[in-house]
N, CA, C and O atoms as a Tinker XYZ file with bonds, in Angstrom:
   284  protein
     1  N    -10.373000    6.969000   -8.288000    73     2
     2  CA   -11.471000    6.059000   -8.172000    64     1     3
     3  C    -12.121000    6.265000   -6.812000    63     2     4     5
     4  O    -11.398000    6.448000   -5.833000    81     3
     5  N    -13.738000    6.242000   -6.672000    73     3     6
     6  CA   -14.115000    6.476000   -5.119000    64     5     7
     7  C    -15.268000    5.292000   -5.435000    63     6     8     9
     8  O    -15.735000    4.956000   -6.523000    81     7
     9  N    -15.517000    4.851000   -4.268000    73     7    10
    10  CA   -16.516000    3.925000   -3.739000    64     9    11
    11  C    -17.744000    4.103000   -4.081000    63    10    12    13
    12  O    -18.196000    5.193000   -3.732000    81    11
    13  N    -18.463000    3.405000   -4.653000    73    11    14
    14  CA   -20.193000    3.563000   -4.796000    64    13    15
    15  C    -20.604000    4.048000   -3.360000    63    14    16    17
    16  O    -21.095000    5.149000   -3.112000    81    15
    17  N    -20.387000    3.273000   -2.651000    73    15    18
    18  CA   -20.908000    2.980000   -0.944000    64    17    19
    19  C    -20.562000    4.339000   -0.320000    63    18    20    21
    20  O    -21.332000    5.128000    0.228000    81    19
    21  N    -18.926000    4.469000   -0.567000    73    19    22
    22  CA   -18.932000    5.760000    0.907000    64    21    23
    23  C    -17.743000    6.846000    0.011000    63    22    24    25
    24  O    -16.532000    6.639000   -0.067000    81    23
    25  N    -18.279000    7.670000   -0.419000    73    23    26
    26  CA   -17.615000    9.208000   -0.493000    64    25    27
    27  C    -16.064000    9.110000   -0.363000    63    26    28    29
    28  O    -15.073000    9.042000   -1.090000    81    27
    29  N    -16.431000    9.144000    1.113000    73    27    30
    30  CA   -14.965000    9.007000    1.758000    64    29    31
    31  C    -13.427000    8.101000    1.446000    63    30    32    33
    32  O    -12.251000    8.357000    1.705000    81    31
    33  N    -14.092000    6.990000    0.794000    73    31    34
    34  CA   -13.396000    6.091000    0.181000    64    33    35
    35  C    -12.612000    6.037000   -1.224000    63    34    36    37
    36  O    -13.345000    5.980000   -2.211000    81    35
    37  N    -11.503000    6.047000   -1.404000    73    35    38
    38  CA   -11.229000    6.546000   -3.034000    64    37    39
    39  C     -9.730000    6.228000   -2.810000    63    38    40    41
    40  O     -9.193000    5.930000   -1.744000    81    39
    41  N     -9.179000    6.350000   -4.001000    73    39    42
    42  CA    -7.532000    6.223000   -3.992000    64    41    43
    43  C     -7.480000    7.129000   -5.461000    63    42    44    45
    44  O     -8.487000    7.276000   -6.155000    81    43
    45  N     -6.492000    7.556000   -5.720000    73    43    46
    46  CA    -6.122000    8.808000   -6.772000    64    45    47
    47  C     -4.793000    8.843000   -6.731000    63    46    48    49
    48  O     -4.208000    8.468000   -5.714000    81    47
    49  N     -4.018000    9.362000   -7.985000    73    47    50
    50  CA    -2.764000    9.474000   -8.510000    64    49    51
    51  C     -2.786000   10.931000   -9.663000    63    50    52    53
    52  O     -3.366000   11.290000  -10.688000    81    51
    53  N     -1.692000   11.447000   -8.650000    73    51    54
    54  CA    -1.886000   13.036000   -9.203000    64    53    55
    55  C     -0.401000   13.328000   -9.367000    63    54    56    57
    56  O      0.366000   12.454000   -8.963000    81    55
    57  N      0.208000   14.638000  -10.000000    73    55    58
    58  CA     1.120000   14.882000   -9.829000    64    57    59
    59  C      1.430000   15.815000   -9.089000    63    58    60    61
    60  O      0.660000   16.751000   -9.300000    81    59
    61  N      2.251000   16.077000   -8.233000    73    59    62
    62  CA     2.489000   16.720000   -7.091000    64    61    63
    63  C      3.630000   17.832000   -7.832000    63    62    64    65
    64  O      4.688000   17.436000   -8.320000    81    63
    65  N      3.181000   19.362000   -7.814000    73    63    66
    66  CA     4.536000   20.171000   -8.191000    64    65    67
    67  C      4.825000   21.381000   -7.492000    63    66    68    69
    68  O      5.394000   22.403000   -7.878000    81    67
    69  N      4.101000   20.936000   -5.894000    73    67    70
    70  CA     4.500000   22.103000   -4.841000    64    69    71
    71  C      5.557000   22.119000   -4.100000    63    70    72    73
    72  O      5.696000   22.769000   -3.064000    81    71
    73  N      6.440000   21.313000   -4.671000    73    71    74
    74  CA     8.275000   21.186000   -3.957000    64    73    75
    75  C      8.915000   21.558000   -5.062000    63    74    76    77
    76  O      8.475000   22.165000   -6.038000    81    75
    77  N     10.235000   21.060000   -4.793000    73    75    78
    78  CA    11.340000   21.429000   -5.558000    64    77    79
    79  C     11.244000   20.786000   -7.080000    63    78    80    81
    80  O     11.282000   21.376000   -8.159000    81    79
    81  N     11.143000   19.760000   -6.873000    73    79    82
    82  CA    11.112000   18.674000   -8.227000    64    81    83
    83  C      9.485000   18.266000   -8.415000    63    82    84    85
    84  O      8.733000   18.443000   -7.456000    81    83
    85  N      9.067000   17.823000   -9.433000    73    83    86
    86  CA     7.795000   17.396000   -9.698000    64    85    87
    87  C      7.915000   15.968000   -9.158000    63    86    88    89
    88  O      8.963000   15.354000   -9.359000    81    87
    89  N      6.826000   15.360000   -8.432000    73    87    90
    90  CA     6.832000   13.883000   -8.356000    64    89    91
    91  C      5.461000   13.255000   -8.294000    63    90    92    93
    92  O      4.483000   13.996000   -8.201000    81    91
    93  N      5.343000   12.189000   -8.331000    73    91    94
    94  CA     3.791000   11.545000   -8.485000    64    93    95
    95  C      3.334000   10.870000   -7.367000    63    94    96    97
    96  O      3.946000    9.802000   -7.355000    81    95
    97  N      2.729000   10.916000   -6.606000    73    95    98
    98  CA     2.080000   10.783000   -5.212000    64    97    99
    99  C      0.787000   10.057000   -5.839000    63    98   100   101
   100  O      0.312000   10.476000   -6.895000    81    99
   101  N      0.260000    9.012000   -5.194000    73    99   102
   102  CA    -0.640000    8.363000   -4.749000    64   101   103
   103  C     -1.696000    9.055000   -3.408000    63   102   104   105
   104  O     -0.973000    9.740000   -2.685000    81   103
   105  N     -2.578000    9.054000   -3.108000    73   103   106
   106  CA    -3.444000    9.594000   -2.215000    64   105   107
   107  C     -4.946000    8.407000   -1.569000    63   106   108   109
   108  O     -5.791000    7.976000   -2.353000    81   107
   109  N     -4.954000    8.188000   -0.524000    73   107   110
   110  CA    -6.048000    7.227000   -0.346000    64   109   111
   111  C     -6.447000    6.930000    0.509000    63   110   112   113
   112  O     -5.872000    6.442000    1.483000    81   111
   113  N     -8.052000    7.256000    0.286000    73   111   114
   114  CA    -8.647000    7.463000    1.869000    64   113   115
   115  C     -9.972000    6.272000    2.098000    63   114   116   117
   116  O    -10.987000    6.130000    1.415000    81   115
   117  N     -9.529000    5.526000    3.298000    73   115   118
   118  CA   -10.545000    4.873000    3.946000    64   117   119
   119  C    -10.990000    5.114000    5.110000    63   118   120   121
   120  O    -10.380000    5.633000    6.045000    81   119
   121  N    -12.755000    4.502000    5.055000    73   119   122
   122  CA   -13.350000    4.504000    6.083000    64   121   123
   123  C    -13.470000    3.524000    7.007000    63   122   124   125
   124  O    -13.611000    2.419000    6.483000    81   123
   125  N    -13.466000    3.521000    8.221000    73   123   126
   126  CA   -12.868000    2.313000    9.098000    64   125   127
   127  C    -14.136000    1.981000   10.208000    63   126   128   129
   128  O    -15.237000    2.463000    9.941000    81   127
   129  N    -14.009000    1.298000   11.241000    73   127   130
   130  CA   -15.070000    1.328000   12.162000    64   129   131
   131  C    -15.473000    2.422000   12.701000    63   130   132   133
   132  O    -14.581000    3.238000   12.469000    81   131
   133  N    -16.340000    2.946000   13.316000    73   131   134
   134  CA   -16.694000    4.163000   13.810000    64   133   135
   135  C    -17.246000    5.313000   12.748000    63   134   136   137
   136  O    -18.110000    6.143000   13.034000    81   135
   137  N    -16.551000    5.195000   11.414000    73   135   138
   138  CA   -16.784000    6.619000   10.638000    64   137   139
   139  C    -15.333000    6.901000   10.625000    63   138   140   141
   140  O    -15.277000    8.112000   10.410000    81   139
   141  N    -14.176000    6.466000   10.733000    73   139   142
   142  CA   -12.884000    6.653000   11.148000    64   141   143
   143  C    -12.087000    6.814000    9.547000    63   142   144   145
   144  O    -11.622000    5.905000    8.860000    81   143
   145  N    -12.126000    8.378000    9.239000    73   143   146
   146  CA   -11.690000    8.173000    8.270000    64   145   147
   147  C     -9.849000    8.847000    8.219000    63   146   148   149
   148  O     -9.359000    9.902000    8.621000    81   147
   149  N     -9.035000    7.168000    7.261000    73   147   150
   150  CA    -7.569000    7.671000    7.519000    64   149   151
   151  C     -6.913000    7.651000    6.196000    63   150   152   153
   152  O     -6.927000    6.744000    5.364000    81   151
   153  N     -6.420000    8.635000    6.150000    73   151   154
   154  CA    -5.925000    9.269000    4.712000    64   153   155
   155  C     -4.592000    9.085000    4.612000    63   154   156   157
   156  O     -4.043000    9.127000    5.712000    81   155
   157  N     -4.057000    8.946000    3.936000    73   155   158
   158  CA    -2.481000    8.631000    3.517000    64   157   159
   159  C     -1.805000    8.873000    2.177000    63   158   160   161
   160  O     -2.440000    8.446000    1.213000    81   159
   161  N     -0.616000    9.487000    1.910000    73   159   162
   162  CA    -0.083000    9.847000    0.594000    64   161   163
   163  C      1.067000    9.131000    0.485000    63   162   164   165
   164  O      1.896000    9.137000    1.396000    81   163
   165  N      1.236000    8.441000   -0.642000    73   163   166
   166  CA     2.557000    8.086000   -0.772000    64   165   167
   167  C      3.215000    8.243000   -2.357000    63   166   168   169
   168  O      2.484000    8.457000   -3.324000    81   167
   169  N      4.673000    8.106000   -2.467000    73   167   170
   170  CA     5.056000    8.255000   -3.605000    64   169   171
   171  C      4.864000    6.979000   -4.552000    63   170   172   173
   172  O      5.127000    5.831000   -4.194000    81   171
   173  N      4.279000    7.407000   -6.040000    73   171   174
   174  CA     4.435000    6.129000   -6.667000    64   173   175
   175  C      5.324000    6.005000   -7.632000    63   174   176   177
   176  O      5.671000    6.959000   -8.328000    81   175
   177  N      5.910000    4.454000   -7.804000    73   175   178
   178  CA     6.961000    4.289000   -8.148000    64   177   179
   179  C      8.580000    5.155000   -7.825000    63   178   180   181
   180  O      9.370000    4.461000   -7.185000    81   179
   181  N      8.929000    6.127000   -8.097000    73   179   182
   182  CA    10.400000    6.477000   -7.662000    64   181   183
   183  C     10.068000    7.503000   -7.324000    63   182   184   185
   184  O     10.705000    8.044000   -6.421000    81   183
   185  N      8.911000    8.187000   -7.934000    73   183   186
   186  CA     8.493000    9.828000   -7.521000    64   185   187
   187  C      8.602000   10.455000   -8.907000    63   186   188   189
   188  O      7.622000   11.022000   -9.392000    81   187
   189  N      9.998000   10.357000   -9.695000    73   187   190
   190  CA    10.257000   10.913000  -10.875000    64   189   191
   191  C      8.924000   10.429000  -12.129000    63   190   192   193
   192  O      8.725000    9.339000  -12.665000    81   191
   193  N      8.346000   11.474000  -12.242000    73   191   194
   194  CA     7.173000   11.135000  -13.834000    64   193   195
   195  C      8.180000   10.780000  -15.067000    63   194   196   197
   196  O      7.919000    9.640000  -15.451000    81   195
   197  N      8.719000   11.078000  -15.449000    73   195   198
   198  CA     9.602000   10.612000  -16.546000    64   197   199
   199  C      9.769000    9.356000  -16.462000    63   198   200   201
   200  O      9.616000    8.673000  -17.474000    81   199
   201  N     10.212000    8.613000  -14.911000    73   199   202
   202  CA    10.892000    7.115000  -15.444000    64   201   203
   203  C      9.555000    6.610000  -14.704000    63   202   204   205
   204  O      9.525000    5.411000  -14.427000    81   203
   205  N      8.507000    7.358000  -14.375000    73   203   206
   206  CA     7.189000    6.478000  -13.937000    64   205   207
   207  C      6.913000    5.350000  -15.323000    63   206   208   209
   208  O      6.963000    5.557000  -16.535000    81   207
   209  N      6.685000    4.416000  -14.727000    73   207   210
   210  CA     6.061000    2.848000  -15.754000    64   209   211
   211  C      4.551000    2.480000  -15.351000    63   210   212   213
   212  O      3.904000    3.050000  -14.473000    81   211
   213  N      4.102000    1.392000  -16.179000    73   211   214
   214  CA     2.665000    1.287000  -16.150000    64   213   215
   215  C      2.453000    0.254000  -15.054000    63   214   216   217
   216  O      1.399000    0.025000  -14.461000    81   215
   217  N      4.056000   -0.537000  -14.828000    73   215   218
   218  CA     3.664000   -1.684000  -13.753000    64   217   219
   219  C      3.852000   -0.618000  -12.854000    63   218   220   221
   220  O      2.656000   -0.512000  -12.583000    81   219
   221  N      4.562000    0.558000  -11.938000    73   219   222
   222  CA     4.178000    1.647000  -10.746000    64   221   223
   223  C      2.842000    1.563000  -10.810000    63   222   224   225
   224  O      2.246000    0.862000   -9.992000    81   223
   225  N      2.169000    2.261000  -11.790000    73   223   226
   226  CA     0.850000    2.545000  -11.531000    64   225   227
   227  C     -0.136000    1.393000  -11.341000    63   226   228   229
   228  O     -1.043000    1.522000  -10.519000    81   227
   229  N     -0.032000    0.482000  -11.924000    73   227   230
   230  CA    -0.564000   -0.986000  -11.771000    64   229   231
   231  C     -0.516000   -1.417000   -9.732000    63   230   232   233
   232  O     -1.359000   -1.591000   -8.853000    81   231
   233  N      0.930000   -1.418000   -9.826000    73   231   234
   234  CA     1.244000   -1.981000   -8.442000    64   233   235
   235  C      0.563000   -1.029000   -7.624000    63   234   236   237
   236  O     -0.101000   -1.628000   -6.779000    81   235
   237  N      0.470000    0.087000   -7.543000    73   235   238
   238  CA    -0.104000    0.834000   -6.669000    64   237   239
   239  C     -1.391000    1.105000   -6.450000    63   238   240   241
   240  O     -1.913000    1.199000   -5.340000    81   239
   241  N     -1.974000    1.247000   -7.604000    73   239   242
   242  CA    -3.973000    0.791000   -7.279000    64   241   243
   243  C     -4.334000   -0.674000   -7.220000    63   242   244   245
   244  O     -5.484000   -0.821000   -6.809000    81   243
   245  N     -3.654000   -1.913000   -7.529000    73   243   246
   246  CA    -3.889000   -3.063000   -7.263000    64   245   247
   247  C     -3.593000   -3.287000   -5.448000    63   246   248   249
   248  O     -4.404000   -3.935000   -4.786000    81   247
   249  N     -2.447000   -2.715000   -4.858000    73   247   250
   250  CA    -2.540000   -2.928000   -3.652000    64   249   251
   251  C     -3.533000   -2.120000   -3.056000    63   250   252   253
   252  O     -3.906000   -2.516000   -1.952000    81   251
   253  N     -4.166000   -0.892000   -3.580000    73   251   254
   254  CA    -4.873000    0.585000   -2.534000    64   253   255
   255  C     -6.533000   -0.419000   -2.785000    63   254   256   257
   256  O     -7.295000   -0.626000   -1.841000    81   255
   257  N     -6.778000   -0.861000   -4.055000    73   255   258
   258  CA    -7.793000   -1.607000   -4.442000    64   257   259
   259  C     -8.816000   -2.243000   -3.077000    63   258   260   261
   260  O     -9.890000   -2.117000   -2.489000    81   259
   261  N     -7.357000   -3.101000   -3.145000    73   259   262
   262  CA    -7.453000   -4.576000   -2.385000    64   261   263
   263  C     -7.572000   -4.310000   -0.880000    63   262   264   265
   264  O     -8.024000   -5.078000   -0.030000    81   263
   265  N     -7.051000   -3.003000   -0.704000    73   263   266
   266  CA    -7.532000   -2.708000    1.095000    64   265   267
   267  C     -8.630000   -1.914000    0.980000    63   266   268   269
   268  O     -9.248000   -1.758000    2.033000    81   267
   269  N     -9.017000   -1.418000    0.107000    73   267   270
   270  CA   -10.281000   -0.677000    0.122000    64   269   271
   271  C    -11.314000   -1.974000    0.040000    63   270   272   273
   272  O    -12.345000   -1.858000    0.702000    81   271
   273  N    -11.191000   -2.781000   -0.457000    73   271   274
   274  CA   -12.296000   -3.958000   -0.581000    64   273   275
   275  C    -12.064000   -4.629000    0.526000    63   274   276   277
   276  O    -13.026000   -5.375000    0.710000    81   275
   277  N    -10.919000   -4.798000    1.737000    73   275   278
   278  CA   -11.299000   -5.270000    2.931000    64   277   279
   279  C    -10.513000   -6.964000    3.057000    63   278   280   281
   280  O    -10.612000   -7.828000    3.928000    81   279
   281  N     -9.606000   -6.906000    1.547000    73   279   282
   282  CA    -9.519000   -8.176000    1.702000    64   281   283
   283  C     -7.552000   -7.920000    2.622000    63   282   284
   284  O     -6.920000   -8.902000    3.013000    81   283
């Protein structure tokens, strides 16, 4: 998902299979005062896609959402 407003802004859920094991990473980038843009990856839910669930994916764009909107 990316921002009407700014490019730069977005959160995404991909699967990651440039290590050893496959895992599912979250990715999400905001723009801050200045033009300050800070990017961050994290694992969602356990990492493992197999026992990934719909509340992982839920919980994880409901929180990336909610800081992208500033609240």
């Amino acid at each position: 998902m990316m921002s009407d407003r700014r490019s730069t802004d977005f959160v995404e859920i991909a699967l990651d299979t440039s290590g050893h094991a496959a895992r599912v990473v979250g990715h999400t980038s905001r723009t801050g005062r200045g033009g300050n843009v800070t990017e961050y990856e994290q694992t969602v839910g356990g990492g493992d896609p197999a026992a990934l669930t719909e509340d992982d994916v839920l919980t994880f764009l409901l929180r990336e959402i909610e800081g992208l909107l500033g609240k």
